[in-house]
C-alpha positions in Angstrom: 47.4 -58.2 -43.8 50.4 -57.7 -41.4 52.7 -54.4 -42.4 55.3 -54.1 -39.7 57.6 -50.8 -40.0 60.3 -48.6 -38.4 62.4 -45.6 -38.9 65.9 -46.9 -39.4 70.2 -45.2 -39.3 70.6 -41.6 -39.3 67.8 -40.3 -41.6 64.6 -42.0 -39.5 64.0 -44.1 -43.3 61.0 -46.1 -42.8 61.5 -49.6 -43.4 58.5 -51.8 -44.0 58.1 -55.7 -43.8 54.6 -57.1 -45.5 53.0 -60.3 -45.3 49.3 -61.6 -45.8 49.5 -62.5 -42.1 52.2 -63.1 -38.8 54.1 -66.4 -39.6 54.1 -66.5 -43.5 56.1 -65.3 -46.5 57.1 -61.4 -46.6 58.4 -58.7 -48.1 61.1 -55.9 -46.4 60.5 -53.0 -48.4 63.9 -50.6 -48.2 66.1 -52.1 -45.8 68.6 -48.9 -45.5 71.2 -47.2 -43.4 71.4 -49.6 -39.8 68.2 -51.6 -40.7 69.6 -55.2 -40.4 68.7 -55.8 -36.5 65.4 -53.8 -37.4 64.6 -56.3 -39.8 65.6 -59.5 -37.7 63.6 -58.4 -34.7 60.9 -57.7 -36.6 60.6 -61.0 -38.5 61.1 -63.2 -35.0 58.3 -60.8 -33.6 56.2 -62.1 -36.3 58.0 -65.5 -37.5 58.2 -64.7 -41.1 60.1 -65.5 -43.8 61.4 -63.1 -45.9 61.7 -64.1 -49.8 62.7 -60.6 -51.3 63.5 -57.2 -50.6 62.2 -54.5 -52.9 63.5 -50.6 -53.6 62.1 -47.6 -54.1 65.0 -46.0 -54.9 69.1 -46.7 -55.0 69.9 -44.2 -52.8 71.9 -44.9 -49.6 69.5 -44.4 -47.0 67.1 -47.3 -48.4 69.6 -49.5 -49.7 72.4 -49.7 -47.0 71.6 -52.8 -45.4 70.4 -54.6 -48.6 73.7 -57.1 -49.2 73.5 -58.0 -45.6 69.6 -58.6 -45.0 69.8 -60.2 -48.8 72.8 -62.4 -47.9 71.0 -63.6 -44.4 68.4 -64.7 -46.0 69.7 -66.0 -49.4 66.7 -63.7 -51.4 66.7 -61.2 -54.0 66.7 -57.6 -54.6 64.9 -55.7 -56.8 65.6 -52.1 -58.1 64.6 -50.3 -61.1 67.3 -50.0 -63.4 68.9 -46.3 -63.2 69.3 -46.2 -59.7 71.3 -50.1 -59.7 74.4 -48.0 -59.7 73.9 -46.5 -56.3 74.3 -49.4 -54.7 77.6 -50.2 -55.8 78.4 -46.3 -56.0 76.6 -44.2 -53.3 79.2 -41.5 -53.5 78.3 -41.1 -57.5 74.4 -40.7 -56.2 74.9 -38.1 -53.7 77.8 -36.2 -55.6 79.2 -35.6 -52.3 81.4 -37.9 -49.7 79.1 -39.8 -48.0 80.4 -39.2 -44.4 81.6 -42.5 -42.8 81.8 -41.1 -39.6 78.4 -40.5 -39.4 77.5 -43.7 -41.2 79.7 -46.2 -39.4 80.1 -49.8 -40.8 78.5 -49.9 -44.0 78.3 -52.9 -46.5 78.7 -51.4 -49.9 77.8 -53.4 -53.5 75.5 -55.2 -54.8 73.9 -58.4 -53.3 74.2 -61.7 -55.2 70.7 -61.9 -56.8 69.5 -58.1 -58.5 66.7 -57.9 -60.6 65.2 -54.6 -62.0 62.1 -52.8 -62.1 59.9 -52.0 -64.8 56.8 -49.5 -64.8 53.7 -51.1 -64.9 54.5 -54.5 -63.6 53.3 -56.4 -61.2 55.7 -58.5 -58.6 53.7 -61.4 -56.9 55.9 -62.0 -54.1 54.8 -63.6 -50.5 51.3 -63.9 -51.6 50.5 -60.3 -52.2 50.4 -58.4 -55.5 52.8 -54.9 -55.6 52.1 -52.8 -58.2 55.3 -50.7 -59.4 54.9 -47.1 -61.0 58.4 -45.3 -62.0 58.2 -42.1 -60.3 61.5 -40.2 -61.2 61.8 -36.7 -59.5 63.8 -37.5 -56.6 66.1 -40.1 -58.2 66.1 -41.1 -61.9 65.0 -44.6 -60.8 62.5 -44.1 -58.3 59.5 -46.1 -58.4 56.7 -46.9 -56.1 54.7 -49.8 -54.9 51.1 -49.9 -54.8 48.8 -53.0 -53.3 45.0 -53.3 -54.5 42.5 -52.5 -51.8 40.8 -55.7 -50.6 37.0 -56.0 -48.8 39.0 -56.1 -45.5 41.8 -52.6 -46.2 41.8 -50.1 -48.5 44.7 -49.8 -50.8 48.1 -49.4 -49.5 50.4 -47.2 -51.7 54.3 -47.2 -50.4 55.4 -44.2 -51.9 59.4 -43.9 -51.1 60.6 -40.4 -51.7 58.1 -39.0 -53.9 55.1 -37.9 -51.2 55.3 -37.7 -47.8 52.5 -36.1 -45.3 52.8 -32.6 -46.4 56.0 -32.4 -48.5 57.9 -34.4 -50.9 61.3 -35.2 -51.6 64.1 -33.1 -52.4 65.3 -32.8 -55.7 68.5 -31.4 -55.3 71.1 -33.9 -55.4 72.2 -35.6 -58.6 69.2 -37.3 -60.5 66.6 -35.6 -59.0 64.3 -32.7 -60.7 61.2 -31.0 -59.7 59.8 -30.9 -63.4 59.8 -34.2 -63.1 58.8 -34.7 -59.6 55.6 -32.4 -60.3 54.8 -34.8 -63.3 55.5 -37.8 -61.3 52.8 -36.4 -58.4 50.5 -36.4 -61.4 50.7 -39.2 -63.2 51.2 -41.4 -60.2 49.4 -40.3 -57.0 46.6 -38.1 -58.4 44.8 -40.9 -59.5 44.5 -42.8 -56.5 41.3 -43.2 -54.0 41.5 -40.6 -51.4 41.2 -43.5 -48.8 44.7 -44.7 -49.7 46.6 -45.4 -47.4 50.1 -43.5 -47.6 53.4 -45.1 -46.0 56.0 -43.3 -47.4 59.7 -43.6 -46.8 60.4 -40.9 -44.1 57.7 -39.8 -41.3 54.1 -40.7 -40.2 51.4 -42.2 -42.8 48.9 -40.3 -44.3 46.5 -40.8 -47.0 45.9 -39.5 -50.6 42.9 -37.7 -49.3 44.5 -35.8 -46.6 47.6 -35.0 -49.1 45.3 -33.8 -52.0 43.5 -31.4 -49.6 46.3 -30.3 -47.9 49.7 -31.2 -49.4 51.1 -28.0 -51.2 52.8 -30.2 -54.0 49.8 -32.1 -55.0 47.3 -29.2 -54.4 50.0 -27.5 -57.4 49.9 -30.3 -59.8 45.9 -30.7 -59.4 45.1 -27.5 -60.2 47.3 -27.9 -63.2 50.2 -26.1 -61.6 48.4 -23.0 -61.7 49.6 -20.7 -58.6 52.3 -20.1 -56.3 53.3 -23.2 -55.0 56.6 -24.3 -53.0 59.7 -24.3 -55.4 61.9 -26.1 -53.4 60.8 -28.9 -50.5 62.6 -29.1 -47.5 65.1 -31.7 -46.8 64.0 -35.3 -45.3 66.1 -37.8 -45.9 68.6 -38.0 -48.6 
């Protein structure tokens, strides 16, 4: 298993490109804000090929360089269904300006090829098998992508902006809500192995283990919210 990622643009998101080995098929998991020469580099380092690019969520951190990695490479997107809008419509998503100063040259709308998420599936793309879980909390559409654990890795659960090491994501901007974040942390990562291996879409990895023992969030939701945990996470990220 090769899993190749960086921090990316102004926000440090972590883009990921996955493939059973160096020179096949892949996958570039949230190409966002300045990814494209990220993404390039990264599959002449390892000669792949990439045949889709897959979301965690719409907004414009993850999803910025999506039309021009898609269009390089004539491949699809997919995104779950309430957050398709943000690509078209990051203003809408952030219910703010988005800045372009900051931002610089951005590429905004959809590629040619969208298809949408739904919960449960199972995408069987490049040879490997990503399970998706809806996770709203941060974004209505949020989802995350989990792949089996094999005899040679444990399982590797991409988690976007529901769970990072130590925190989670905000739920402040339009869309998001920590009712549903908290449920989200339950239904979705509290089941998983403690060896799992975390890569989430800001900071370093982690794994389920070391966030149920330590992680405030999760340590709220598996104690069945009993206690005094944090009400509001701190910002990472949009």
């Amino acid at each position: 298993m090769l899993i190749a990622g960086f921090p990316a643009g102004a926000w440090g998101t972590n883009c990921y490109l996955v493939a059973p080995a160096a020179g096949e098929e892949c996958v570039i998991i949230d190409p966002g804000h300045q990814a494209t020469q990220g993404v390039e580099e990264t599959l002449r380092k390892h000669r792949l090929k990439p045949v889709a690019v897959v979301l965690t969520h719409g907004h414009l951190d993850h999803v910025a360089s999506v039309v021009p990695v898609c269009g390089a490479h004539d491949v699809p997107a997919w995104i779950h269904p309430e957050d398709r809008y943000m690509m078209s419509d990051p203003e809408k998503a952030l219910g703010r300006s988005i800045g372009m100063p900051l931002l610089g040259e951005l590429t905004i709308g959809e590629p040619d090829d969208v298809r949408e998420l739904t919960d449960g599936s199972k995408l069987e793309l490049a040879g490997l098998e990503l399970s998706v879980a809806h996770a709203p909390g941060h974004t209505k559409g949020s989802v995350t992508f989990r792949m089996p654990e094999t005899t040679e890795i444990p399982s590797v659960f991409f988690s976007g902006d529901l769970l990072f090491a130590g925190s989670i994501g905000r739920t402040d901007l339009p869309g998001g809500d920590m009712a549903e974040m908290l449920d989200s942390l339950a239904r979705v990562c509290l089941p998983l192995d403690d060896s799992t291996v975390v890569l989430s879409g800001h900071g370093p990895q982690t794994t389920i283990g070391q966030e149920r023992a330590t992680n405030p969030y999760l340590r709220q939701v598996a104690s069945g919210g009993q206690g005094a945990g944090p009400t509001t996470p701190p910002r990472r990220g949009m």
